[in-house]
C-alpha positions as CSV (number, residue, x, y, z in Angstrom):
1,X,-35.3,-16.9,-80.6
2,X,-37.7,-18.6,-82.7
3,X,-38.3,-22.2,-80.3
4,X,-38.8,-19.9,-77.1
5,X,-40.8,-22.5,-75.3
6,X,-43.9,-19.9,-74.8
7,X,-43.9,-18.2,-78.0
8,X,-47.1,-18.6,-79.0
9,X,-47.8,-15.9,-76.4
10,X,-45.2,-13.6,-78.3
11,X,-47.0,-14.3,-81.6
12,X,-50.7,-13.6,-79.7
13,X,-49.2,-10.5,-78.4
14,X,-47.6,-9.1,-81.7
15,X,-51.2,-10.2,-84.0
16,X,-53.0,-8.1,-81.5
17,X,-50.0,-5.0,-82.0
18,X,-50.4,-5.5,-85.8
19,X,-54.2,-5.5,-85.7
20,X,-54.4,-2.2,-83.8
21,X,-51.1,-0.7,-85.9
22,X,-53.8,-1.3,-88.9
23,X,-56.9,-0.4,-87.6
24,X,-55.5,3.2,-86.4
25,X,-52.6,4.4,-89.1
26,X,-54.5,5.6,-92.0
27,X,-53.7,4.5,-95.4
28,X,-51.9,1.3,-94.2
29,X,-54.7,-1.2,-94.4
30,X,-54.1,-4.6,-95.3
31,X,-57.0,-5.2,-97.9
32,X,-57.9,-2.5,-100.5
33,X,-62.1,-3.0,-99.6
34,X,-64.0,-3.4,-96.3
35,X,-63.6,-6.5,-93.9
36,X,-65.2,-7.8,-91.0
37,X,-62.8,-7.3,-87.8
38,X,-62.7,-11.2,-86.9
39,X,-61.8,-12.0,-90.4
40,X,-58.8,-8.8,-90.3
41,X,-57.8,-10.0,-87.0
42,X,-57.9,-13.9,-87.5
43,X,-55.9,-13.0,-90.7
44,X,-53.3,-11.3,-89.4
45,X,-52.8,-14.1,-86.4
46,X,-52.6,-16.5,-89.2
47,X,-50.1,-14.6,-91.3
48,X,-48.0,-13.5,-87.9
49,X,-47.9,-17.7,-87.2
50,X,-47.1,-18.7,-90.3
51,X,-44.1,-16.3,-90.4
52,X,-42.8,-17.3,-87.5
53,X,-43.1,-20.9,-87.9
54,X,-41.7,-20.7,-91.0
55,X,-38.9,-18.8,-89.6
56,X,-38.4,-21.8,-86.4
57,X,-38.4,-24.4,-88.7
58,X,-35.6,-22.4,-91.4
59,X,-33.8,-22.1,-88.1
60,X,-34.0,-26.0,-86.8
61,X,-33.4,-27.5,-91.1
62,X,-29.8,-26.9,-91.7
63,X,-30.4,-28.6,-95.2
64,X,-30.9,-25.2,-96.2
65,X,-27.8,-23.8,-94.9
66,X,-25.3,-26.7,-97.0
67,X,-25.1,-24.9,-100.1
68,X,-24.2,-21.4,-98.6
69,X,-21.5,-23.7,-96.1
70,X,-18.7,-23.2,-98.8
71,X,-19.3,-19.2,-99.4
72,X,-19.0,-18.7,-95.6
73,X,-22.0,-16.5,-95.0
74,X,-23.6,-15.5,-92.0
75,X,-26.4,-18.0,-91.2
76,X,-28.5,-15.3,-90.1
77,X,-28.5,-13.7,-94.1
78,X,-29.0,-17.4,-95.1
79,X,-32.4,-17.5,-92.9
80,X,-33.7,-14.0,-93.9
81,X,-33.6,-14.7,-97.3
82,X,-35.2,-18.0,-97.0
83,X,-37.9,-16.3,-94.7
84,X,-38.5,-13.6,-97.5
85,X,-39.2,-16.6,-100.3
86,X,-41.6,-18.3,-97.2
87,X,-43.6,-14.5,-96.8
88,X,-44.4,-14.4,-100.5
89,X,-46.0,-17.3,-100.4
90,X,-47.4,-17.3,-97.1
91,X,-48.9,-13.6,-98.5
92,X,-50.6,-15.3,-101.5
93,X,-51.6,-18.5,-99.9
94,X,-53.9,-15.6,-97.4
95,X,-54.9,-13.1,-100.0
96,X,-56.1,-16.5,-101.8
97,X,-58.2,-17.8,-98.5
98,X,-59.5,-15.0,-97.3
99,X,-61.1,-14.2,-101.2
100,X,-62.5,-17.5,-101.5
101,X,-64.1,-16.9,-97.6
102,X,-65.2,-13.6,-98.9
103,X,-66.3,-14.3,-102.6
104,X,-64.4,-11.5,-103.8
105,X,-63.8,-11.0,-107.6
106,X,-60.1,-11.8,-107.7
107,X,-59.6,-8.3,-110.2
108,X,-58.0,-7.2,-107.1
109,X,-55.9,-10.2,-106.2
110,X,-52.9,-8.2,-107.7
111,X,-53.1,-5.5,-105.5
112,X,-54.0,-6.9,-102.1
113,X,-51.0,-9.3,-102.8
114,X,-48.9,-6.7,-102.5
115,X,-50.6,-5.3,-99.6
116,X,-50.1,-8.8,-97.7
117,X,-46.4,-9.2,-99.0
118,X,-45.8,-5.5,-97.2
119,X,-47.4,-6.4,-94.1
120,X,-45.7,-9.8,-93.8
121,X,-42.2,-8.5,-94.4
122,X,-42.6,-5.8,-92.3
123,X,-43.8,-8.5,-89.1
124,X,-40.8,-11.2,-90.5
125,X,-38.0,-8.0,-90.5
126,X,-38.9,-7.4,-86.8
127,X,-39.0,-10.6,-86.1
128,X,-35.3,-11.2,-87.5
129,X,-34.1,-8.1,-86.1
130,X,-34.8,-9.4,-82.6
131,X,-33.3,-12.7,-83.7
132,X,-30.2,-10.8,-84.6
133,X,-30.4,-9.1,-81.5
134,X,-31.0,-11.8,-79.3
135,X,-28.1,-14.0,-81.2
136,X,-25.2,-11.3,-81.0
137,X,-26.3,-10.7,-76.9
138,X,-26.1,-14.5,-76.8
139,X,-22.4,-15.3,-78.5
140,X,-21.5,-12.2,-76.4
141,X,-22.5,-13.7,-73.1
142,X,-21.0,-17.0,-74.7
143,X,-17.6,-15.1,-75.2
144,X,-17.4,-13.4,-72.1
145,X,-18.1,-16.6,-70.4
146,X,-15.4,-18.5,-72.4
147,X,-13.1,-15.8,-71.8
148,X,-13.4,-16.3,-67.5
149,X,-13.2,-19.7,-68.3
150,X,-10.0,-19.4,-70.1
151,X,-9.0,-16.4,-67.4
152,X,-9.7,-18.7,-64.3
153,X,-7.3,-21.7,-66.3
154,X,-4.5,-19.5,-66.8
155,X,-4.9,-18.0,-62.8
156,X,-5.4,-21.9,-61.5
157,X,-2.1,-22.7,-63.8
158,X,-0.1,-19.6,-62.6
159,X,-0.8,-20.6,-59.2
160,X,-0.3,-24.2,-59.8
161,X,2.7,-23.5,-61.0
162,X,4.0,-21.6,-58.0
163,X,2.8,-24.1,-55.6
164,X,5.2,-27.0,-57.2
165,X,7.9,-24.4,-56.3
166,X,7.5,-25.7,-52.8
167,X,10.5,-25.1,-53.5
168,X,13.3,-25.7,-55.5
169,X,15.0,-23.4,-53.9
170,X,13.8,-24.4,-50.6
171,X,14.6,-27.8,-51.5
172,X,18.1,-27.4,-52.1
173,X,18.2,-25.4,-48.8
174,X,16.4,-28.3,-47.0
175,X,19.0,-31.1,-48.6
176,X,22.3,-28.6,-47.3
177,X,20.5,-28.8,-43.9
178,X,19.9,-32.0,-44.3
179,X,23.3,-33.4,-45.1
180,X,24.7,-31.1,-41.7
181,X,22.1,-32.7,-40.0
182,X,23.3,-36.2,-40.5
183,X,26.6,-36.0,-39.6
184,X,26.1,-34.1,-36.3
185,X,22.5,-34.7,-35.3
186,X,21.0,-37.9,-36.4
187,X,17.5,-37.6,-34.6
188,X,17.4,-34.4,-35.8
189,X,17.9,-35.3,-39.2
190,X,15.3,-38.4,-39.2
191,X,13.1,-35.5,-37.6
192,X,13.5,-33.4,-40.6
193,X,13.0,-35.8,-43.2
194,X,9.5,-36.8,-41.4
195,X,8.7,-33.4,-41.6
196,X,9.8,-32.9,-45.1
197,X,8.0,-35.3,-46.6
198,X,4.9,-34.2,-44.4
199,X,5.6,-31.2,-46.2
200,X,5.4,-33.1,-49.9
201,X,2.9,-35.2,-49.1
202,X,0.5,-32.8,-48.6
203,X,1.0,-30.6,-51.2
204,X,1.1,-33.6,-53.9
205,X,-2.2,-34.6,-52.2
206,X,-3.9,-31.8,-52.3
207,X,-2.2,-30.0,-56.1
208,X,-5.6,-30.2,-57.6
209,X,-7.9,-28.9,-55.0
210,X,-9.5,-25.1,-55.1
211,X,-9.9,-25.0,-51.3
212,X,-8.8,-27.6,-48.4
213,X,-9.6,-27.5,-44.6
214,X,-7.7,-24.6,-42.6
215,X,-6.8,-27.1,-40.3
216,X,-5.0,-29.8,-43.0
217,X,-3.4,-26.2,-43.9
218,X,-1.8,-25.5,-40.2
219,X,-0.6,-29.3,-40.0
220,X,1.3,-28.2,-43.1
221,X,2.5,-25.5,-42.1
222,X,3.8,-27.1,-38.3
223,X,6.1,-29.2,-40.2
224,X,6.8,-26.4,-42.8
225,X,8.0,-24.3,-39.8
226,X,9.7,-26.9,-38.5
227,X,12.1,-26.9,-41.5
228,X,12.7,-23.4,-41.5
229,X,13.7,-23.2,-37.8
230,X,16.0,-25.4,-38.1
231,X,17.6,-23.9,-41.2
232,X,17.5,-20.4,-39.3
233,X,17.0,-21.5,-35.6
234,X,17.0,-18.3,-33.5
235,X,17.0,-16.0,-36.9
236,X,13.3,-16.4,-37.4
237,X,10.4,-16.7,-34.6
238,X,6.4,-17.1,-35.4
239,X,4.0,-16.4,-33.4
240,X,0.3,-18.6,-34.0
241,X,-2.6,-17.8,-32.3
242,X,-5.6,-19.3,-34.0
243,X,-9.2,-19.8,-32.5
244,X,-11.0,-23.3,-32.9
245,X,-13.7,-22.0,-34.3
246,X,-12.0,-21.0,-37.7
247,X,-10.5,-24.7,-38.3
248,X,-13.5,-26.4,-40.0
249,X,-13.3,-23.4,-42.5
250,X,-11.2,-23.3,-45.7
251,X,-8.5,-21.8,-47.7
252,X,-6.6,-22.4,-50.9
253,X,-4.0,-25.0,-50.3
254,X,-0.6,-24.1,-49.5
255,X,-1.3,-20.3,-49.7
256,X,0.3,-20.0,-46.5
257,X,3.5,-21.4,-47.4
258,X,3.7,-19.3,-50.3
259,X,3.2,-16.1,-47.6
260,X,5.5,-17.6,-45.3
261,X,8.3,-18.1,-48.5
262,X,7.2,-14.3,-49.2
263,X,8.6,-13.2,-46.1
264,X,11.6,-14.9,-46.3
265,X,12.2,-14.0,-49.4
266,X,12.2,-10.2,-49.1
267,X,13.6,-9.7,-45.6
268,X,16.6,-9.5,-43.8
269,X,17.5,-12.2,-41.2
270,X,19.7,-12.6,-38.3
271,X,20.0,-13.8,-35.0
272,X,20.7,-10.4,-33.7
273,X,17.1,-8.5,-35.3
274,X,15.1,-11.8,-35.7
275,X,11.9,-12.0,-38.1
276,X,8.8,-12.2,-36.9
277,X,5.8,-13.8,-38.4
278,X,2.6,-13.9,-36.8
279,X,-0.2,-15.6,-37.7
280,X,-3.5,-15.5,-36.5
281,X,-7.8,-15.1,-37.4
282,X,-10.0,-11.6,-37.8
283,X,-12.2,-11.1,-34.7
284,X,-14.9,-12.1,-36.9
285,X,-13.1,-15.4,-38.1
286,X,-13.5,-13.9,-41.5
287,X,-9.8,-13.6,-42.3
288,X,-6.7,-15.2,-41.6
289,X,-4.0,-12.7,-41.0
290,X,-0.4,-13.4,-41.9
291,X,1.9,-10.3,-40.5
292,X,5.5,-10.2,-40.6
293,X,8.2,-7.6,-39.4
294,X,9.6,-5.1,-42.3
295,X,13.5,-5.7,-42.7
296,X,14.1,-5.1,-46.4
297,X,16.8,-6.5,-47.8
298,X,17.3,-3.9,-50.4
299,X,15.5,-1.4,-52.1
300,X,14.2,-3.7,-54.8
301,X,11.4,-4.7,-51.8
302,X,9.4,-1.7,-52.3
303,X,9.5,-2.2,-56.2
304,X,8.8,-5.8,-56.2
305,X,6.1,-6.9,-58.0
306,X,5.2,-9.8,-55.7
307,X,4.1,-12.7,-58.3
308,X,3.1,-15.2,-55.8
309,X,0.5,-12.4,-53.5
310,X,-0.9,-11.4,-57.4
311,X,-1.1,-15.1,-58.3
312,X,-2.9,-15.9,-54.9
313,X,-5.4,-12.3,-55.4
314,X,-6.2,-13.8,-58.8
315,X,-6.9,-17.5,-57.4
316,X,-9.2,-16.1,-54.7
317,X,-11.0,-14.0,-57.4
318,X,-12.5,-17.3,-58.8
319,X,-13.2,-19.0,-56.0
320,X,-14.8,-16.7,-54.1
321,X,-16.4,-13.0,-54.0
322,X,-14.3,-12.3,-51.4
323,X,-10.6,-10.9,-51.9
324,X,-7.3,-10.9,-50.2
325,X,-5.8,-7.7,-48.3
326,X,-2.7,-6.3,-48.6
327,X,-1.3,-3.4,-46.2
328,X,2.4,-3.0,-45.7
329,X,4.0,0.2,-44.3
330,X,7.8,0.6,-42.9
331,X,7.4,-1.7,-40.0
332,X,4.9,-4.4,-40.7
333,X,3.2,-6.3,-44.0
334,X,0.1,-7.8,-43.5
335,X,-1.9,-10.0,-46.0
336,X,-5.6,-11.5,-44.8
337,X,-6.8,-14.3,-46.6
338,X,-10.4,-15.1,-46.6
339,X,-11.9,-18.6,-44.8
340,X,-14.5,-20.0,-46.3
341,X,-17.3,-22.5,-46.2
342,X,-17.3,-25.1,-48.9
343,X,-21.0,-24.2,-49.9
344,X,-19.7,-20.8,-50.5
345,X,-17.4,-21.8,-52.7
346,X,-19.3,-24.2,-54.5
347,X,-22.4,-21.3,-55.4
348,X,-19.7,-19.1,-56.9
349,X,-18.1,-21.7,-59.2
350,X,-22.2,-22.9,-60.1
């Protein structure tokens, strides 16, 4: 608090509170005999910049903090009791002044010394109690901001983490269809490892972006679709309907594949009662909207605690002030992810 760029302002304003608190609370004077009222008040501006000087430049030396470094105390005790030392002899050195200025018998030095030392300690007290104050609101901010930062690192590691998952499991699944491929549909198969490693490609590209274009996104998920419906062929049908306009906007990369995987995951699938995933933008172009068919494979659907929709709500929270929605009833789960502009993106992480 003490090198506040304009705090000789702040010292102007708290001489001309400590003139007045004198001049109208009997019995607290700060000389025992009359004085003129420049001479009170240039006094008291003196005393009020010494203290706080004193106190700036206690602050800024840490020479005077080395031999306390080994007891561990609190550097704001440290200060204060140097600053106490500094007001006794900041007290005597104007007492001293203003009785030469004056030509006043020093038989009452004694007493006005003590007079000055009250005043003094009573301005450097308030002046360290608003240190202390300003200090503690300080590391608190400082903790609280640490505490996102370290909050946003485990989120972006979480979700990290799930998008190398694309997939194990769906790797292995991709290598079975893969090797059936070969041996009865070789153009297939050179079709499917194009669009695998489409599928890689991107995702080791973009593994340590917060946002990418929406339309990088789609071309990911063409060829991730491809995959799957040739792994489940008439099991599994999308439906895409996405406007132009929202194509220059952005998401979080491979969110979609996670949503996609979701769906899979947790519902039933056959040729007979096909899933069906639609995928398509908010009439504002505000949202993407990913919206799948209800066929629960077991009970444990309505009790899961869908890690990879939390993971992707807590992603969103830091890189934007918009969230994801979630809606599911019997029939239908829905989940719309926000597009944004890369400006937008960039003022919230600023």
């Amino acid at each position: 608090m003490f090198n506040i760029s304009n705090r000789y302002l702040y010292i102007l304003l708290l001489a001309i509170y400590s003139f007045l608190n004198i001049l109208l609370i009997d019995g607290d004077r700060l000389f025992v005999f009359e004085i003129n009222m420049a001479y009170l008040f240039l006094t008291i501006f003196a005393n009020v910049i010494l203290v706080w000087e004193s106190n700036r430049l206690i602050q800024i030396a840490d020479i005077f903090r080395k031999p306390f470094n080994r007891f561990k105390v609190n550097h704001l005790i440290i200060n204060f009791i140097y600053s106490l030392v500094c007001c006794l002899l900041i007290s005597v050195i104007s007492v001293f002044i203003i009785f030469e200025i004056l030509s006043h018998p020093f038989q009452n030095f004694y007493v006005n010394f003590k007079l000055a030392v009250g005043f003094t300690f009573r301005v450097n007290l308030f002046l360290h109690c608003v240190n202390a104050i300003v200090f503690y609101v300080n590391r608190y901010s400082a903790t609280k901001v640490e505490a996102l930062r370290f909050q946003k690192q485990y989120a972006e590691a979480k979700f990290d983490a799930l998008k190398n998952q694309v997939n194990p499991h769906f790797l292995f699944n991709s290598f079975n269809v893969l090797s059936t491929l070969v041996y009865k549909d070789q153009d297939n198969a050179i079709e499917f490892i194009n669009q695998m490693s489409k599928v890689y490609r991107y995702v080791l590209k973009h593994q340590d972006e917060k946002l990418v274009n929406l339309s990088e996104e789609l071309d990911f998920i063409d060829a991730y679709i491809y995959l799957l419906k040739i792994r489940f062929q008439k099991k599994i049908n999308f439906d895409i309907q996405l406007s132009a306009d929202v194509e220059s906007l952005f998401i979080a990369p491979v969110t979609l594949q996670i949503l996609l995987e979701n769906a899979i995951k947790h519902n039933e699938i056959s040729t007979s009662n096909p899933l069906l995933i639609k995928i398509y933008n908010s009439t504002d172009n505000n949202y993407i909207i990913i919206e799948n068919t209800v066929k629960p494979k077991s009970d444990k659907y309505i009790d899961s605690t869908f890690v990879g929709l939390k993971n992707i709500k807590a992603r969103y929270q830091f890189i934007s002030d918009k969230s994801i929605e979630i809606n599911f009833n019997e029939r239908e789960f829905i989940v719309k992810i926000p597009l944004l502009q890369m400006l937008e993106h960039e003022s919230i992480n600023s």
